[in-house]
Each structure stands twice: as C-alpha cells, then as structure tokens.
C-alpha positions in Angstrom: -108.1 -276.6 -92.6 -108.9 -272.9 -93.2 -107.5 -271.5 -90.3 -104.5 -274.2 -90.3 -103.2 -272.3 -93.4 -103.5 -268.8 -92.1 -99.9 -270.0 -89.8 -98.4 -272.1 -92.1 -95.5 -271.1 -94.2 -93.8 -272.1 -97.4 -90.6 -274.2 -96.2 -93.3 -275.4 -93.2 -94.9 -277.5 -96.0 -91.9 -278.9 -96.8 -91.2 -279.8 -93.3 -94.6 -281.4 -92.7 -94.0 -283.7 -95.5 -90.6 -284.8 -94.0 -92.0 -285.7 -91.2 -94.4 -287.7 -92.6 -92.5 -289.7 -95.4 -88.8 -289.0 -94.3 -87.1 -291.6 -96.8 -89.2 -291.0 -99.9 -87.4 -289.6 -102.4 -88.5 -285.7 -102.7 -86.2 -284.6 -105.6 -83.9 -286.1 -108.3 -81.6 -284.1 -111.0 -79.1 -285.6 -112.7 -76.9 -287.7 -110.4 -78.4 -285.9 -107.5 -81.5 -287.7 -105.2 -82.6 -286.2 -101.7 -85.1 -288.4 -99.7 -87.4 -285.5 -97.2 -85.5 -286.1 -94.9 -82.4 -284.9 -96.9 -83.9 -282.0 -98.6 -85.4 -280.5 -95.5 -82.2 -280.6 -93.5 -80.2 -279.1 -96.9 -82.8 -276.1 -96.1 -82.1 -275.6 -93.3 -78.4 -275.1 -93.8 -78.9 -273.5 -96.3 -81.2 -270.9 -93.9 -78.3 -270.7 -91.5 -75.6 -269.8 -94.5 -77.6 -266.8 -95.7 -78.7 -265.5 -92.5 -75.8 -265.9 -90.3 -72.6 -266.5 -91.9 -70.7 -263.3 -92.2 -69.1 -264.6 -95.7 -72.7 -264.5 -96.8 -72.5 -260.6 -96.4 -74.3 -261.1 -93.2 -77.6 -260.7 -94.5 -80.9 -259.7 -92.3 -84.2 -260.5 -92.5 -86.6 -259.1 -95.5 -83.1 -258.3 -97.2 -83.7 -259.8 -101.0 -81.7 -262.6 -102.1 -81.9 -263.1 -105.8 -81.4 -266.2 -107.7 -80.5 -266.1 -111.3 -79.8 -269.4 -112.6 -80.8 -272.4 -114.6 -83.2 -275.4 -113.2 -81.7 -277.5 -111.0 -82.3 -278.8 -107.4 -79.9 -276.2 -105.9 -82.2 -273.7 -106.9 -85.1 -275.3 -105.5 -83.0 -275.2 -101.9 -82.0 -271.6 -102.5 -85.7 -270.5 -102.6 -86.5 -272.8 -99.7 -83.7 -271.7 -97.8 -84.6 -267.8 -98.1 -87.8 -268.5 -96.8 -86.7 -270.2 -93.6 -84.4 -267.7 -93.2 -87.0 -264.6 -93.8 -85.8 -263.4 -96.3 -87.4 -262.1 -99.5 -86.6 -264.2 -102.8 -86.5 -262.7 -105.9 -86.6 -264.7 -108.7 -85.2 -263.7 -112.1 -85.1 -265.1 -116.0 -81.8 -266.5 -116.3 -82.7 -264.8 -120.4 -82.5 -261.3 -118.7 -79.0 -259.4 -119.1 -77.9 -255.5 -119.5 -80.8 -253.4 -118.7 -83.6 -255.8 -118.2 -81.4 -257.4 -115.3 -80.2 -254.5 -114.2 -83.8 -253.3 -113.6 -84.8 -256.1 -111.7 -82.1 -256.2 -109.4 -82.5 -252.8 -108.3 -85.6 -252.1 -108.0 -85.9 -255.2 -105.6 -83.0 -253.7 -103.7 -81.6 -257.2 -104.1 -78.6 -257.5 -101.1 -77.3 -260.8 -102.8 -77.2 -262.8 -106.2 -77.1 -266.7 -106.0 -76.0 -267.4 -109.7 -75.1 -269.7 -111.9 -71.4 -269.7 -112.6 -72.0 -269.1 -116.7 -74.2 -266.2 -115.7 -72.6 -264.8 -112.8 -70.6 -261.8 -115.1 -73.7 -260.5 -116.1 -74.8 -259.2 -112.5 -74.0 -255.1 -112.1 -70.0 -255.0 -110.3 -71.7 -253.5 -107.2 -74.2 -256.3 -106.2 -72.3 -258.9 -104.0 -73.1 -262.1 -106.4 -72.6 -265.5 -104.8 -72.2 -269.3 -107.1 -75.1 -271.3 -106.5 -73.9 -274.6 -107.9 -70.9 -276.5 -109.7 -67.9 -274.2 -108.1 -65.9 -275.2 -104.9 -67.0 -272.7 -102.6 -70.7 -272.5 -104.3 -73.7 -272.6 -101.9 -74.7 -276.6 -103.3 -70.9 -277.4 -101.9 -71.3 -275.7 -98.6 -74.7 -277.9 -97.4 -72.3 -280.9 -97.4 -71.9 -279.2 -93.3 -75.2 -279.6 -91.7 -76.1 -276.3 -89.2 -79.3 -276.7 -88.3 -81.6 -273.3 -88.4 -84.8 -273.1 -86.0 -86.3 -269.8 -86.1 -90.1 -269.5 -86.9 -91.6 -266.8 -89.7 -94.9 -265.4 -89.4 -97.4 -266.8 -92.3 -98.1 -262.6 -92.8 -94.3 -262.2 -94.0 -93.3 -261.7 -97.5 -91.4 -264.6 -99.0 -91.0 -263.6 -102.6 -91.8 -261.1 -105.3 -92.6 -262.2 -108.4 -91.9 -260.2 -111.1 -94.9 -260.0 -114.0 -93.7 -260.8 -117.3 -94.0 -257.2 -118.5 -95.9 -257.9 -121.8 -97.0 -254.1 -121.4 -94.4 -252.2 -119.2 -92.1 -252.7 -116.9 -92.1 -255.6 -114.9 -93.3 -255.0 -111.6 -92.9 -256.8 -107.9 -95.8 -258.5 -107.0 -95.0 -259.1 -102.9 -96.5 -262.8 -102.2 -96.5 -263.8 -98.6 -96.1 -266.9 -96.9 -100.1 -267.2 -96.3 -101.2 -266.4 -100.2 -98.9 -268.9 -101.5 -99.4 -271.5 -99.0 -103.4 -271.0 -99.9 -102.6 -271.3 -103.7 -100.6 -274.8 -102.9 -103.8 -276.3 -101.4 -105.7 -274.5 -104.3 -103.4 -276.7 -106.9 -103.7 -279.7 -105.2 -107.1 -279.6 -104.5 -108.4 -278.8 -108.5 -105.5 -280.5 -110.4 -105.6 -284.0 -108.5 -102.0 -283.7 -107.3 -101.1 -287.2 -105.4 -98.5 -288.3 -103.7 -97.9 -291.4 -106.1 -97.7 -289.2 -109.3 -94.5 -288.9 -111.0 -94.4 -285.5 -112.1 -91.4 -284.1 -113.9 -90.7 -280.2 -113.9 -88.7 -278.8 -117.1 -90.2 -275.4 -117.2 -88.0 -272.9 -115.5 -88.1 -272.5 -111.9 -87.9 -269.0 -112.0 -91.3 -268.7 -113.7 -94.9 -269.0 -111.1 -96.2 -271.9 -112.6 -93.9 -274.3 -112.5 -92.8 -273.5 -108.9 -96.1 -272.7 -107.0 -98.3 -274.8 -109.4 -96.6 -278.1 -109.4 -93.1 -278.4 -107.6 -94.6 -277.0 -104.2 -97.4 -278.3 -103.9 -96.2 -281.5 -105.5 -93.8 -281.5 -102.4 -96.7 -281.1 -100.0 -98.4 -284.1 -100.8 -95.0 -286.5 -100.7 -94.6 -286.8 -104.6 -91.4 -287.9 -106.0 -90.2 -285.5 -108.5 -87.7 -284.8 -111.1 -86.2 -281.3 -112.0 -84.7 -281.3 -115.9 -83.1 -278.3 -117.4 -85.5 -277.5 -119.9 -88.7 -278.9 -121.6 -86.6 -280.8 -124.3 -89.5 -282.8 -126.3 -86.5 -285.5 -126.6 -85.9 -285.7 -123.3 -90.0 -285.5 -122.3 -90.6 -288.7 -124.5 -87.6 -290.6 -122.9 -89.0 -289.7 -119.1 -92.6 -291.1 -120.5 -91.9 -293.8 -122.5 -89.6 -294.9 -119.7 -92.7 -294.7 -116.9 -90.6 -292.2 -115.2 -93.0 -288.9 -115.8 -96.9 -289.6 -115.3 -97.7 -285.7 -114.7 -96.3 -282.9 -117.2 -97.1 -279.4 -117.2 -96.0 -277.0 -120.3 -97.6 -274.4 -121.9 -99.2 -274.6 -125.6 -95.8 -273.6 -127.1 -94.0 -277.1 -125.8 -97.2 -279.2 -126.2 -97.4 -278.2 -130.2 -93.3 -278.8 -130.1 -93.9 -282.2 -128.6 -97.0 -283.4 -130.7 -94.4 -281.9 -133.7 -91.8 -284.3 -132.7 -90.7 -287.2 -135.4 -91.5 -289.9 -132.2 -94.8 -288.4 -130.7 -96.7 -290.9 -133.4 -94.8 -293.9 -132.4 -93.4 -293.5 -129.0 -95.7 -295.9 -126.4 -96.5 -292.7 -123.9 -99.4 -294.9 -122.2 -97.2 -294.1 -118.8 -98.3 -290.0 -119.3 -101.8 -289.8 -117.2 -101.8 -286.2 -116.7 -101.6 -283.2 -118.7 -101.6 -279.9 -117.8 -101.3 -276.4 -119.6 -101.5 -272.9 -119.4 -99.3 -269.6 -119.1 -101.0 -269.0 -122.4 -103.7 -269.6 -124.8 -104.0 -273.3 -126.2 -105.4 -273.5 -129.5 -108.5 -275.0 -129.5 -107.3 -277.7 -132.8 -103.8 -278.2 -131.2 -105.9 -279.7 -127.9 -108.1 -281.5 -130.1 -104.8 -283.0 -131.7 -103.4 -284.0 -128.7 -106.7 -285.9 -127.4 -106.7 -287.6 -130.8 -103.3 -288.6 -130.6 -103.8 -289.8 -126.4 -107.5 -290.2 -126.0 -106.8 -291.7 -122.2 -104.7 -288.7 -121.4 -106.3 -286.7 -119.1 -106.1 -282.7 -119.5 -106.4 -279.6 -117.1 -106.1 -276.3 -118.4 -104.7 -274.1 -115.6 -105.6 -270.1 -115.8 -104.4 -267.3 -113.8 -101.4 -264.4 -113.1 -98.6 -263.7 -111.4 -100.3 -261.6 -109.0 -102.4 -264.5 -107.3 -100.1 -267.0 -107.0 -100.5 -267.8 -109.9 -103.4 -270.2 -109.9 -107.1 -268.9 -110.6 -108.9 -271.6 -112.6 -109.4 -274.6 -113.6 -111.2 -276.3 -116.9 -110.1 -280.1 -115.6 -110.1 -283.4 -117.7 -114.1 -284.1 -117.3 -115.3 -280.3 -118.0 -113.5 -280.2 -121.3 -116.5 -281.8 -123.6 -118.1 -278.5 -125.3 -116.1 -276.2 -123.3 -112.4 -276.7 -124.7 -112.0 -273.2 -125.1 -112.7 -272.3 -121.2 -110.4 -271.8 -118.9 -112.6 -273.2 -116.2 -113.9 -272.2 -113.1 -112.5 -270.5 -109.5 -110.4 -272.5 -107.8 -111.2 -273.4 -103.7 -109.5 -270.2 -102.4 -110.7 -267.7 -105.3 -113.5 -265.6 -105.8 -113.8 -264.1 -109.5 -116.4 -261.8 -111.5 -116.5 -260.3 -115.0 -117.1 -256.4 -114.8 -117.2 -253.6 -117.2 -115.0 -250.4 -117.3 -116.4 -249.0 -114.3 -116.1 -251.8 -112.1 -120.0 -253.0 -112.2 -121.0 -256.9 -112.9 -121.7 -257.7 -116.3 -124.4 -260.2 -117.7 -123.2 -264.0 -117.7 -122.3 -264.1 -121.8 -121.5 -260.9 -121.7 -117.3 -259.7 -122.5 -115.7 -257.8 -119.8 -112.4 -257.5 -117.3 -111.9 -260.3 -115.2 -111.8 -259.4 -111.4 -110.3 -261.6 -108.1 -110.8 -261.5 -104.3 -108.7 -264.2 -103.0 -106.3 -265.2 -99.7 -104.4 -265.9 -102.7 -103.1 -262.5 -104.0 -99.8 -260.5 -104.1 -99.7 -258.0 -100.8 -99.5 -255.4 -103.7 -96.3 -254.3 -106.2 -92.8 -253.9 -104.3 -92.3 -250.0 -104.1 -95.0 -249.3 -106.6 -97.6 -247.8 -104.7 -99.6 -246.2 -107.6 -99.9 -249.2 -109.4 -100.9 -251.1 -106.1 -103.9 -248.8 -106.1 -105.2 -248.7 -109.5 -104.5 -252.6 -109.6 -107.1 -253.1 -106.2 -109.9 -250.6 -107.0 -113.0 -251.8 -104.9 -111.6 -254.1 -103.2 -110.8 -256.4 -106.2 -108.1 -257.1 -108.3 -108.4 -256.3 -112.0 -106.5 -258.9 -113.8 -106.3 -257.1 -117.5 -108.2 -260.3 -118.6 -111.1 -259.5 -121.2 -113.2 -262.9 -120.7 -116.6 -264.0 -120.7 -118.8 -266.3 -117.8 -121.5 -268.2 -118.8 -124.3 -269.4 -116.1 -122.5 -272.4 -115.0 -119.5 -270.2 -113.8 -117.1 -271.3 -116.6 -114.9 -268.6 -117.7 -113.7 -268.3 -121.2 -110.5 -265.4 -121.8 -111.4 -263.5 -125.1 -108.1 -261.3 -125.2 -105.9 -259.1 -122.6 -107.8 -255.7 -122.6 -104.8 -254.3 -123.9 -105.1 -256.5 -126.6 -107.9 -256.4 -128.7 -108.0 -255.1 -131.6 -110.5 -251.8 -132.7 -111.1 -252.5 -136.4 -113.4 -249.5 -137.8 -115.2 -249.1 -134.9 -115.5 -253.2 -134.2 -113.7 -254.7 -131.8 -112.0 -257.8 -132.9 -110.9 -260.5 -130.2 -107.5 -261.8 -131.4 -107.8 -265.4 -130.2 -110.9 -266.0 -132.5 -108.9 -264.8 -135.4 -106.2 -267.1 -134.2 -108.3 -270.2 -133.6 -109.6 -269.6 -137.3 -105.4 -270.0 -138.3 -104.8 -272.7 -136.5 -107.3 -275.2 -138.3 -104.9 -274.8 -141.9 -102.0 -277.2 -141.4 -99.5 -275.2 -142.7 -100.0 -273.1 -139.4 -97.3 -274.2 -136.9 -98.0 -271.3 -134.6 -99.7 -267.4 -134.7 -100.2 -264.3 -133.1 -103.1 -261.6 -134.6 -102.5 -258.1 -133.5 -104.1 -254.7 -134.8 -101.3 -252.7 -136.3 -102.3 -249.2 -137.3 -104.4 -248.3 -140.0 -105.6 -244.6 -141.9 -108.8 -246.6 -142.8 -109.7 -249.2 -140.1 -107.7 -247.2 -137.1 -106.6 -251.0 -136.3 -106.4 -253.5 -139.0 -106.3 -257.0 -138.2 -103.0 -258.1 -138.6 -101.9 -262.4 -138.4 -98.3 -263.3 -137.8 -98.0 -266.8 -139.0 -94.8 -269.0 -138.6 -95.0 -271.9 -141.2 -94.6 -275.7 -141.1 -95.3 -276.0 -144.6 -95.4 -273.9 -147.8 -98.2 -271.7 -147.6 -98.7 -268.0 -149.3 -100.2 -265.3 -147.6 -103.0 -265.2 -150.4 -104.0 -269.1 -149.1 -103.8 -267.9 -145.6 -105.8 -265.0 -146.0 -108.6 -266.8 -148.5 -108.8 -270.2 -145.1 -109.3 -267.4 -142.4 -112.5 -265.2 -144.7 -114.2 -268.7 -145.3 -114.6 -268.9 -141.4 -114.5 -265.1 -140.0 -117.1 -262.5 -140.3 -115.5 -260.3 -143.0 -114.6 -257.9 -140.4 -112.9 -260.2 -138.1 -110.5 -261.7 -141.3 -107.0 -260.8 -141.3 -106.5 -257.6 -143.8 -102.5 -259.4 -143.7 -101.1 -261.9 -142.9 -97.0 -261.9 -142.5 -95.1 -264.8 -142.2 -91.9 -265.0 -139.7 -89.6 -268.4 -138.4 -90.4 -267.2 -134.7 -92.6 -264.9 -131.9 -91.2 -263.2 -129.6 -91.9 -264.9 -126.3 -91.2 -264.1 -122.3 -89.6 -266.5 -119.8 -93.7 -268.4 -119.4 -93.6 -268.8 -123.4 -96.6 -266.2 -123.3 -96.1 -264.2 -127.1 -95.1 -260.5 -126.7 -97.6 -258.8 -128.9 -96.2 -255.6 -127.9 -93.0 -256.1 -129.5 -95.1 -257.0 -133.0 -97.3 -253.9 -132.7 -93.6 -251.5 -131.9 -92.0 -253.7 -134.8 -94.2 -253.8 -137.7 -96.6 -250.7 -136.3 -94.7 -247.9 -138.8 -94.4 -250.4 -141.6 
C-alpha cells in the first residue's frame, strides 16, 4: 500500500474508482448527477480544454489556473481537470476582492481564472479570466464534446497551492504535490471511517482544504455518492437529513452551534445523520456536549490539522471522546508529530509547547517564499504555530496558536480556557478572548462575546471569576453581533487585537 501511493496521483484516484463502480453516482448538485464513469470522462475533457485548446490561451504545464467561484460540481471538474492536465491549481475565496485577490493572483503567477460569471469583474483587466459555469461558452458547456486526454503526471508534481488563511500575515502558497495529498486521502479514510455507502453531503466551500482533501476526495476514492450544496444553510442541512439523503456532515464549530440554534434542530427526526465531523477551529467543549445531548447515537470525530499538511493531522474519533472532549486526538496513519519548546527540543508529555510534524503529507514548501520555507522546516520538522499539550497516551490537546496567547502580568493566559469558561453562560452564542494592551497587565485579558440573550458585561464578567483563577478572568468583556472570520470560519483574532488595541 505504501509504495502504491508514492505513484499515484490525485485525478488517478478518481479514475480507479471509475473503474471499479462505473455507474454509481459520484456527484449530484442541483439538477446535475454524474455516475464515475461520467465524471471521469468530464475530466478528462476538461484536461484536454486547458492544456491544448488554443482559446484556452494555450496554457503549459505547471502554468497556474485559478478558480474563483462558488460550490458547485463544475468546480470540482475544474480542479480535477488541472491535475490531469499538470497544471498547478490555485484555489481562491470567492469573499476575496481588490487587494486581497489581487495578491493572490499574482503572487501565484496565475496564467488563467476559471470564475464564476457574478465574480468574474472582480479579476485584475490583465489576467485572461475564463466562465466556469452557467454562460454559453463556459467551461461546464464545453464538456458536453468529449476529447479524451491521456497523458501521465508524476506523483512528485505539484498539483495545487493552497493558500493559508493569513490569520497573521499574508497568505502564503503552500505547494502540495500529487504524493502528499494522495497520502492525506488514505489518511482521511483510514481515521474518519469513510465508506463507500455513506452519504455524505459537502456545503463548506470547495475552495477551503478541508472540505476538498478531507471529505470530497477521499469520499470519491472509496465510491461514495455525494452531494455538493452551495453553502452550509442549517435549513437546507436539516432537509438533506431528515430526508435520509445526508448520513456524513462535516462543518466547523461555527455551523454546528448555527445548526443546534436552529428553531427545528429540537424537533426535526435527524436519526438518518450517523456521522459528525468538525474542525478548522476550536469546538467548545459545552457546545459538543450540547450536541451529544441533543443526538446521543450521533457519532463525532474531531479533525485537527493545517493547510500546510494537507490538511489532515489528527484525529479525536467518536469512541476516544469520553474524558478527552477537549483533545484533538492523535496522529493520523501517515503523520508523525511532537510537542517542542522554543528551541526545537521535546518537551515533557503534560507539558505546553509548539506542535511539530514529519509527514509524506506536507506542502513541498511556500510558492516563491523561500525564507519562510526555511524558518517553517527547521530540523527537519514542520513547526505548525500550534501551542498544545500531549499527554502519555499520545492525545494532543491545542491550548492556543503561539501567536495567540495572551501575557497577562508576567502569566501567560491560554485563550481557549477563558473561552470554554464563556461558553457555559447561556447567554453566550459565540466568543473570542484576546489580550489587548495594557499599562498595568502588558496584556489584559480581553472576552468578545456575541449575545443570544440579554446579558451585561458585569454578569459576564462575575460567571467567568467564579470558574477562572483570578488572573485568567476577563479584565472586559465587550459585546459585538459578529467575529470576524476567514473562508474555514476560523475567528481572526488579529483584526480584534488591530481594532480595539488603541481603545
């Protein structure tokens, strides 16, 4: 099996499985539904327009081929298609505009956009920009004309570059290659139980790691049948469940908490959901507990990791949770993983320190970033930027980002435990704790609380000292309607700090 995936490539696992199970259905959205079969051969024209049509712009191989656009299953063929073809996807929020797109696009070097027609006038006037879907001429349209495409690609290429969320500074390219993903799909399906009779639905976007290389991959590697929506619509969600139509759901914390929110999550019959999954961020240890309340058969994985391996890492799955419900679990087949201090040396099991990988798995490096690249893979690991603790069964449990935790007079104050503390008041719909400067405590412990209920920050502030070392409390608390959020749902702490850090 090892070696096996050292020549394997991405589309190559979608082949495989249409050879095996032709006439199952591989995809539906909307009206749409391709068997294997169908979606395999789509790909392959799809290859053959990008690579050697001249109205294509004649493109060659390792040129970058963007796709910025909603979910839908042209998307999924686009991606597909540039890997066939060897060429280099790029992936980019379909949020992004002005600058932030601009960025992307360049620093890629990105030869060709694939867009949605409602976003195609935000890409720069120089970049040739193509319509993915819904126009006449559109690259969906012109797979209705089968042209077969043969050529092999090398496992070693590079078939995408994900760009990291940028929660600290500029987004950066991490180059994943045909062998690093391939190894992360049989990662996924190996510790989160992916079979081919699940019925998984996928409504986070396609342009985020997760939902692509965690579930919709390798979901198509094992023969599942599978449904694309455009969004994680807790409305929509129910329907696919209640219906039997969705067994397996991913989303992170942010949609579970809107779904166990919704008017219909009490009374809805959801018996059909087997399978939960989350991650991308933090789940709150009394949102889980609500959920298993709520769905006690419901079996939960949490799924850990980064852009930069794939992005799977670890996994707490539904029979470790019992005592453990704020781990994120432990290495997955194809990863290696440590805790070390500042100077790259192993820490103590129980003891806080940066997270470290050595995995098949992982980027080839940042596109064009070579500095970065270097600092990133000192000794011959990765260093993730994840403060987290092992214990001596292997179990990892994140504390904070390094970046993120909080110097109070001296202390150092792990935001999640201040936010755990939060979450237990019901008034608390969601919150981020951040240390915003301070003349006395350098950093004071600062909660940003979005309400479901009225609720003063005195009552806020009196719930969190009844269950925090005094030092650990909140010195304020501020309530807002919303956080600021990337494309994963992941809160962006560092607009809070540059927001409220001069007031």
């Amino acid at each position: 099996m090892e070696r096996e995936l050292l020549s394997r490539t991405v589309d190559g696992v979608l082949r495989r499985s249409a050879q095996r199970v032709p006439d199952r259905i591989a995809v539906r959205y909307g009206d749409r539904t391709w068997t294997y079969a169908e979606l395999d051969a789509a790909v392959s024209t799809g290859a053959s327009l990008l690579y050697e049509a001249g109205q294509w712009t004649g493109l060659q191989e390792g040129d970058r081929v963007a796709t910025y656009a909603h979910n839908s299953d042209a998307y999924l063929i686009a991606f597909l298609a540039c890997a066939r073809a060897g060429l280099v996807h790029v992936p980019v929020n379909h949020h992004l505009t002005g600058e932030d797109l601009d960025y992307i696009l360049r620093q890629s070097g990105t030869a060709l956009v694939l867009a949605d027609p409602d976003l195609a006038g935000r890409v720069p006037d120089d970049i040739p920009v193509r319509a993915l879907r819904d126009t006449e001429d559109s690259f969906l349209t012109a797979l209705a004309e089968p042209d077969p495409y043969q050529a092999e690609r090398d496992a070693r290429d590079l078939v995408q570059l994900l760009y990291t969320s940028g929660t600290t500074a500029l987004p950066k390219g991490a180059m994943m290659t045909h062998r690093a993903l391939v190894h992360e799909y049989a990662s996924a399906i190996d510790a989160l139980d992916l079979r081919e009779d699940d019925r998984p639905v996928h409504s986070l976007p396609l342009y985020h790691s997760a939902q692509m290389h965690v579930f919709l991959l390798p979901y198509l590697a094992v023969g599942a049948e599978n449904t694309i929506v455009d969004g994680p619509d807790p409305a929509v969600l129910l329907d696919l469940v209640a219906s039997g139509r969705c067994d397996s759901l991913f989303a992170p914390p942010t949609v579970w908490i809107g779904l166990s929110r919704h008017p219909e999550f009490a009374t809805r019959d959801l018996s059909a959901l087997r399978k939960a999954y989350y991650g991308a961020s933090i789940m709150p240890v009394p949102v889980l507990e609500q959920l298993r309340d709520r769905l006690p058969e419901l079996r939960f994985y949490n799924c850990f990791g980064q852009s930069e391996i794939g992005p799977l890492a670890t996994v707490l799955g539904p029979d470790e949770h019992e005592g453990r419900m704020d781990s994120c679990g432990r290495p997955v087949r194809h990863v290696e993983a440590k805790v070390v201090d500042e100077n790259g040396e192993d820490v103590p099991d129980g003891t806080a320190g940066e997270v470290v990988y050595r995995s098949p798995q992982l980027c080839a490096g940042y596109w064009e970033k070579r500095e970065e690249t270097k600092e990133a893979f000192r000794g011959g690991w990765f260093r993730s930027g994840d403060l987290a603790v092992r214990d001596a069964d292997g179990y990892f449990t994140v504390v904070d980002r390094v970046k993120d935790v909080i110097n109070s007079g001296g202390v150092l104050v792990a935001s999640r435990q201040v936010e755990d503390a939060l979450y237990t008041h019901p008034a608390v719909a969601e919150t981020a704790v951040v240390g915003l400067p301070d003349e006395r405590w350098i950093e004071a412990v600062t909660a940003f609380v979005v309400p479901c209920a009225e609720v003063t920050e005195a009552e806020l502030l009196a719930h969190a000292r009844e269950r925090l070392a005094g030092f650990k409390a909140p010195k304020r608390v501020i309530l807002v309607d919303g956080l600021p959020r990337n494309a994963s749902g992941k809160i962006l702490k560092r607009e809070l700090r540059e927001r409220f850090g001069d007031r």
